[in-house]
C-alpha positions in Angstrom: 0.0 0.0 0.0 1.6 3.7 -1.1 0.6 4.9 2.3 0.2 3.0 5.7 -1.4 4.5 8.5 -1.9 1.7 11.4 -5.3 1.2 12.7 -4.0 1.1 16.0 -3.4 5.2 16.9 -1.0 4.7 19.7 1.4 3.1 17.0 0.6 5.0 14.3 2.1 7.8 11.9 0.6 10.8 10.0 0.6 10.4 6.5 4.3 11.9 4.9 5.2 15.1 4.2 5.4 14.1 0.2 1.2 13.6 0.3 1.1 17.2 0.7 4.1 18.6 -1.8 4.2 16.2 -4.4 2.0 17.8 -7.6 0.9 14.3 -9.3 -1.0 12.6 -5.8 -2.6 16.1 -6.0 -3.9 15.6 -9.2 -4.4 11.8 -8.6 -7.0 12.7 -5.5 -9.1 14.1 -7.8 -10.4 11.0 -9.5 -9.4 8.6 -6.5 -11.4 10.9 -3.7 -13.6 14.0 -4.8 -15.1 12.0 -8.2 -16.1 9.3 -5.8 -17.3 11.2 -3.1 -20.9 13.6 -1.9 -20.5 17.2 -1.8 -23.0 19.5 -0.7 -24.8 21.4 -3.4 -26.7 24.1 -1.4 -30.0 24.5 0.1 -33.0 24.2 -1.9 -34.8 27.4 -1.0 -32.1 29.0 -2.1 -31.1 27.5 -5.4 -34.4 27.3 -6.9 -35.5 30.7 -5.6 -36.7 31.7 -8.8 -35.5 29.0 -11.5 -36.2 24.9 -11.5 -32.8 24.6 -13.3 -29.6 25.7 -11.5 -26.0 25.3 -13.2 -23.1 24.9 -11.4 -19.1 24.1 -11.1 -18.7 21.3 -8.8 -15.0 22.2 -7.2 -14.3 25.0 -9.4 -10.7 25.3 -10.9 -10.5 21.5 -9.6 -12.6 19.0 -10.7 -14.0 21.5 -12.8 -17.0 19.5 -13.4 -20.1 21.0 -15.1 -23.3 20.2 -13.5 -26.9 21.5 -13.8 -29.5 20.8 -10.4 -32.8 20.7 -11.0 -36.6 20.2 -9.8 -39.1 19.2 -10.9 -42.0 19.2 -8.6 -40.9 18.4 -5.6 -38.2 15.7 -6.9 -34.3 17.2 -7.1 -31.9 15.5 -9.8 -28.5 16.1 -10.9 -27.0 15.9 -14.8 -24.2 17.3 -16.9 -24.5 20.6 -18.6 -22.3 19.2 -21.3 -24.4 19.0 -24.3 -23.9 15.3 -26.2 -23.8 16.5 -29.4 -20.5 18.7 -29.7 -19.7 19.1 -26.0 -21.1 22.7 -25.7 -22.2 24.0 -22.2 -25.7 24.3 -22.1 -26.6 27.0 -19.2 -24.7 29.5 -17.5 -27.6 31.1 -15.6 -30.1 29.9 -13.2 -33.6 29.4 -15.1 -37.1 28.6 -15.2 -37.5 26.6 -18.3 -39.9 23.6 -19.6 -36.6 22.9 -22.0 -33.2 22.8 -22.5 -32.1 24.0 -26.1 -28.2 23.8 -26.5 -27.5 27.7 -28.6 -24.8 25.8 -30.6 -26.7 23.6 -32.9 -30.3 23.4 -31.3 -30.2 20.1 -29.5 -33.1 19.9 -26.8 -33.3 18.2 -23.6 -36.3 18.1 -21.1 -35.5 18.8 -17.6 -34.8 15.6 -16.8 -32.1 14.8 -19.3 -33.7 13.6 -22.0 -33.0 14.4 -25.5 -35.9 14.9 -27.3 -34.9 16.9 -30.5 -32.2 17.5 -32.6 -32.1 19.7 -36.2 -30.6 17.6 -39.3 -30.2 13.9 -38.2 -33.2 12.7 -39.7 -30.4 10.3 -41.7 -28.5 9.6 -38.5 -28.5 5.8 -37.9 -28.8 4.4 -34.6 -30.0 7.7 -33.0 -30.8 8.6 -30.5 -28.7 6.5 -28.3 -28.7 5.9 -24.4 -25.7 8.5 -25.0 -27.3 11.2 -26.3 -28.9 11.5 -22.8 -27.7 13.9 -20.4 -25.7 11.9 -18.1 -27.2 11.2 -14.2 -25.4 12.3 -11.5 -26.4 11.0 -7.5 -28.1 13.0 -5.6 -29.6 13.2 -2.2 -32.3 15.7 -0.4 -32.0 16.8 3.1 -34.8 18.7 4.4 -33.8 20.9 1.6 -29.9 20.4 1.5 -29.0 19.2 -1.3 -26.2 16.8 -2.0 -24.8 15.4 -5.2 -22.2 12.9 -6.1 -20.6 12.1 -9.7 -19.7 8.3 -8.9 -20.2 7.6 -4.9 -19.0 5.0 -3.3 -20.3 5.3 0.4 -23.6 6.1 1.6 -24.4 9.8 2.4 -28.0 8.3 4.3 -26.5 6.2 6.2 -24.0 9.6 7.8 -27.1 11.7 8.0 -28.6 8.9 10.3 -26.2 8.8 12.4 -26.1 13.1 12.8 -29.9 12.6 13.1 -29.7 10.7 16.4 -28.0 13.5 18.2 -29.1 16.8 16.4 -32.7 15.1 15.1 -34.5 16.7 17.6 -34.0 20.3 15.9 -37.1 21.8 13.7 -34.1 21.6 10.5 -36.8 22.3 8.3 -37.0 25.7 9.3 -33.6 26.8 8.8 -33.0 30.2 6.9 -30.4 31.1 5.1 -28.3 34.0 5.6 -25.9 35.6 2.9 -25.4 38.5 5.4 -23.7 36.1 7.8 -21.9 33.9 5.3 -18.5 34.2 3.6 -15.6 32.7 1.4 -11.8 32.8 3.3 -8.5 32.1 0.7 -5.9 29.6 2.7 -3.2 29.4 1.4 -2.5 25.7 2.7 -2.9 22.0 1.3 -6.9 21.5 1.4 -6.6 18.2 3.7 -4.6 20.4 6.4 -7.5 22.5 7.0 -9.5 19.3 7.4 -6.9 17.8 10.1 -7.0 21.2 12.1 -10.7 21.1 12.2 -10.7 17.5 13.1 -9.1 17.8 16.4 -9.6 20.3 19.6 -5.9 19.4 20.7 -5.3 23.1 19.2 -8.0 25.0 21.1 -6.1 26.4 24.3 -2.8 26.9 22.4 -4.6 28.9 19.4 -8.3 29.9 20.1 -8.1 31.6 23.9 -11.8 32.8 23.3 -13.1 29.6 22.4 -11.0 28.2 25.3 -13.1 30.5 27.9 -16.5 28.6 26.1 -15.5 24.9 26.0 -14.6 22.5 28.4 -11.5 21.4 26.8 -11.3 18.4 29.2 -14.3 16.5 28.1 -14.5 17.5 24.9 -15.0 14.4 22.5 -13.9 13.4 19.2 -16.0 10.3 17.9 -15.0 8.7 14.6 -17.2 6.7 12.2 -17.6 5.4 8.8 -17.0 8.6 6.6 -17.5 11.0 9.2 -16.6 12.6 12.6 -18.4 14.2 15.4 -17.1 16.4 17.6 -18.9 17.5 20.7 -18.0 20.9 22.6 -19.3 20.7 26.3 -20.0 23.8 28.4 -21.0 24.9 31.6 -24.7 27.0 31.8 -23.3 30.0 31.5 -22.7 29.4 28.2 -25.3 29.3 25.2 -26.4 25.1 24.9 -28.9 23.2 23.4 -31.8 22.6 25.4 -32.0 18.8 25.0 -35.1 16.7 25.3 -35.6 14.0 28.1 -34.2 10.5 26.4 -31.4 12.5 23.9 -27.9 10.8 24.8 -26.2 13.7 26.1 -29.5 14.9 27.8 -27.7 16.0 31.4 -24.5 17.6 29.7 -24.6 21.2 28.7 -23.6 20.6 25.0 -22.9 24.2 22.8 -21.9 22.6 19.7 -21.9 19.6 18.0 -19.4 19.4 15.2 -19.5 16.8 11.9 -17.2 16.3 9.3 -18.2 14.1 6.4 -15.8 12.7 4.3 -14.1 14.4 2.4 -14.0 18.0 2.8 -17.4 19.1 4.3 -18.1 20.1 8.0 -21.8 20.7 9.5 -21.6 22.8 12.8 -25.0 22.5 14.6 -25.3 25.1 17.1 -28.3 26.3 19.6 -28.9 29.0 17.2 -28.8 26.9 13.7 -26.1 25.6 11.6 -23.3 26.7 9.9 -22.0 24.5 6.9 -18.1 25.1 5.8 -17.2 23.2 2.9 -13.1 23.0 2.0 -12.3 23.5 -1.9 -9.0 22.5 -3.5 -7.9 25.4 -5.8 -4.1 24.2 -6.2 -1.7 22.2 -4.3 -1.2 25.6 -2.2 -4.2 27.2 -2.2 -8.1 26.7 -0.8 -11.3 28.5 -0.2 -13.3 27.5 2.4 -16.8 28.7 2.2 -18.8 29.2 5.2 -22.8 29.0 4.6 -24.6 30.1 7.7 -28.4 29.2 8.2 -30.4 30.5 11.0 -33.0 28.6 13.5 -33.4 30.8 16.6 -32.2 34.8 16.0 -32.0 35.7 19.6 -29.3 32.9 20.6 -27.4 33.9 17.8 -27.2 37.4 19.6 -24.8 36.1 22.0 -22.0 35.3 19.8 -20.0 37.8 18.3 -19.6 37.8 14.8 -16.0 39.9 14.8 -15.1 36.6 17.3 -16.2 33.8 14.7 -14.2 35.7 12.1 -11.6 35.7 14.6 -11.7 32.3 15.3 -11.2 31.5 11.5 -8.3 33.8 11.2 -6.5 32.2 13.9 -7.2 28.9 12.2 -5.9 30.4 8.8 -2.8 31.4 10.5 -1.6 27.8 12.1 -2.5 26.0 9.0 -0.8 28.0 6.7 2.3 27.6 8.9 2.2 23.5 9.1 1.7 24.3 5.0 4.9 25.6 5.2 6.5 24.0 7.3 5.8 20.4 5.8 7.9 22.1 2.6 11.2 21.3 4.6 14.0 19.1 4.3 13.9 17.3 7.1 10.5 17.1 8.2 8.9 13.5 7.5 6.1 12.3 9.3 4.8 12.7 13.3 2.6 11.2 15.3 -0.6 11.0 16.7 -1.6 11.9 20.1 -4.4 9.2 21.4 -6.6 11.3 23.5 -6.9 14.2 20.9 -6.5 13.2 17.6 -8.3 10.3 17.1 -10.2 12.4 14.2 -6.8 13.5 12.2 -6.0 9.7 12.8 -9.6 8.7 10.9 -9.2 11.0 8.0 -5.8 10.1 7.3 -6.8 6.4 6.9 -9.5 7.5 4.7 -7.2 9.3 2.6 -4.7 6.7 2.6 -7.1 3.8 1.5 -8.9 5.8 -0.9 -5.1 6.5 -2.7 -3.6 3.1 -2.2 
C-alpha cells in the first residue's frame, strides 16, 4: 500500500510530508477521492428561488466539473451541462425553463435529461442512443440540502442517520439562510490540512483563547465513524447550549456545539442558534477556499456570539494551518505522530485518505 497508517493510533504515523508537496498525488485525488465522493450542493430554497434549473461548477478550478440541479416538482436530480452533441455548455444562468435548447446547434433536452430533438439527423442511424442522454449524477435531499455525487462509493444516508440521532430533535426544516452572515476565506494551505486542524480540539487552548473561555476542553469528545466525525464541545450554563429533550444521549450535559465532518471536505456545525456549513475546496496544491454558509433557527441565541469573534476564530485557524503548509515544505521534516486522547479524528481521515489513494 503507497501509504500505511496503522489502525492502532497509539502506534501510528501521520501520512508523509510528500502527500502534501508532491504535484501528481494532488492531481491523482481528484479521481481517487472528490469524483467518488458527496458534496453538498446548497440548500434548496435558495437554489431554486426563482428557476427549477440551477447550473453549477462542482469544485471550481479543480474537478471542474459542469453540472446543472434541477426540480421538478418536488423531486431534485442532478445531470451534466455538457451537451452530447458537440460538448457545448448548455446554461450558465439559473432558469425557469420547460426545456433545455443547447444555442450551438439546437439540441433539446427536457429537464430531466432527455433528449428529445435535434435539427438535421433525420439520416443519422442508430440515433438517438442511451448516450445522447444527459448523463445522471447522484443526488440526495435533506430537508432541503442538497447533496450530489458524480460516482459515490459510500452512503451519504446512512451519515445523515447517524447526525440525526443526536441533532434530530431540531425543527431543521426551518432553517433560513443568511448571505449577510456567510463568507468565502483564501488559505493558502494543502486542502486536507485545514481538514486535520478542524478534526481535532488538541489546538483549542494553544490557538483559540476565546473559544477556550466557552468549552470544556477536558471532556471535549472526538467520535470517529464510517465517513464522518463528530465532535462534541461541552460547556458549563453560563454558556449558550442546546436545550436537550428527556431521552437524547447527552440529555444531562450542557452541549454548545456539535461538530460533523463528512468525508471528504465538508463540516456541518450544529449550534443552539442553527447551523453553519463550511465546505473546504481545492484550488491548487497551495491554495483553498473554504466557504462558510450560515443558516439561522433561533435569532436571539445567535445574539450572543459575536460575529468579529467567529471571524476571529477562522483567522486564527488560517494562521496555524498556513504555517504547518509551510513548514511540511522542509528538508527534514517526515512524518509525526498522533496523540491518542486528541487526535483520534486526524487519525480517521488520514486512513480514509490513505485507503482511498492506495
Amino acid at each position: 500500500m503507497r501509504f500505511h497508517i496503522d489502525s492502532d493510533i497509539s502506534k501510528a504515523s501521520t501520512l508523509p510530508a510528500s502527500f502534501y508537496r508532491d504535484p501528481s498525488i494532488f492531481e491523482e485525488m481528484k479521481e481517487k477521492i472528490f469524483l467518488q465522493s458527496w458534496h453538498w450542493a446548497g440548500h434548496a430554497d435558495h437554489l431554486f428561488q426563482a428557476a427549477n434549473v440551477y447550473p453549477t461548477t462542482l469544485l471550481d478550478r479543480y474537478l471542474d466539473e459542469p453540472i446543472l440541479i434541477t426540480k421538478n416538482e418536488n423531486q431534485y436530480g442532478c445531470m451534466s451541462n455538457v451537451c452530447t452533441h458537440r460538448g457545448n455548455i448548455l446554461l450558465h444562468h439559473p432558469a425557469q425553463l420547460k426545456k433545455i435548447v443547447c444555442n450551438y446547434h439546437g439540441r433539446r433536452f427536457n429537464t430531466k435529461g432527455d433528449m428529445e430533438f435535434m435539427p438535421e439527423f433525420n439520416e443519422a442511424q442508430d440515433f438517438p442512443r442511451a448516450c445522447d442522454h444527459l448523463q445522471q449524477f447522484s443526488t440526495h435531499n435533506w430537508l432541503g440540502q442538497l447533496f450530489v455525487s458524480l460516482q459515490p462509493n459510500y452512503s451519504i444516508e446512512k451519515i445523515i442517520i447517524k447526525m440525526e440521532e443526536r441533532i434530530g430533535f431540531l425543527p431543521l426544516q426551518q432553517l433560513k439562510y443568511r448571505a449577510d452572515l456567510s463568507k468565502d476565506y483564501l488559505v493558502s494551505s494543502h486542502w486536507s490540512l485545514y481538514c486535520d486542524n478542524y478534526l481535532e480540539g488538541f489546538h483549542v487552548p494553544f490557538v483559540h483563547k476565546d473559544l477556550n473561555d466557552m468549552l470544556d476542553y477536558g471532556s471535549y469528545t472526538t467520535i470517529p465513524g464510517e465517513h464522518h466525525v463528530l465532535q462534541i464541545g461541552y460547556t458549563d450554563s453560563s454558556v449558550e447550549h442546546f436545550q436537550l429533550p428527556e431521552g437524547h444521549i447527552d440529555f444531562d450535559r450542557h452541549v454548545a456545539a456539535y461538530y460533523y465532518w463528512v468525508y471528504p471536505n465538508m463540516m456541518f456545525n450544529f449550534y443552539p442558534w442553527g447551523l453553519s456549513v463550511n465546505v473546504v475546496k481545492p484550488i491548487s496544491i497551495n491554495r483553498t477556499k473554504v466557504s462558510f454558509y450560515t443558516f439561522m433557527l433561533d435569532e436571539s441565541k445567535f445574539d450572543f456570539y459575536d460575529v468579529n469573534a467567529i471571524d476571529k476564530t477562522e483567522r486564527e485557524d488560517e494562521f496555524v494551518v498556513e504555517n504547518v503548509h509551510r513548514g511540511l515544505q522542509s528538508r527534514f521534516y517526515q512524518a509525526g505522530r498522533f496523540s491518542p486522547t486528541r487526535e483520534q479524528g486526524v487519525h480517521a481521515f488520514h486512513r480514509m485518505l490513505a485507503e482511498a489513494m492506495g
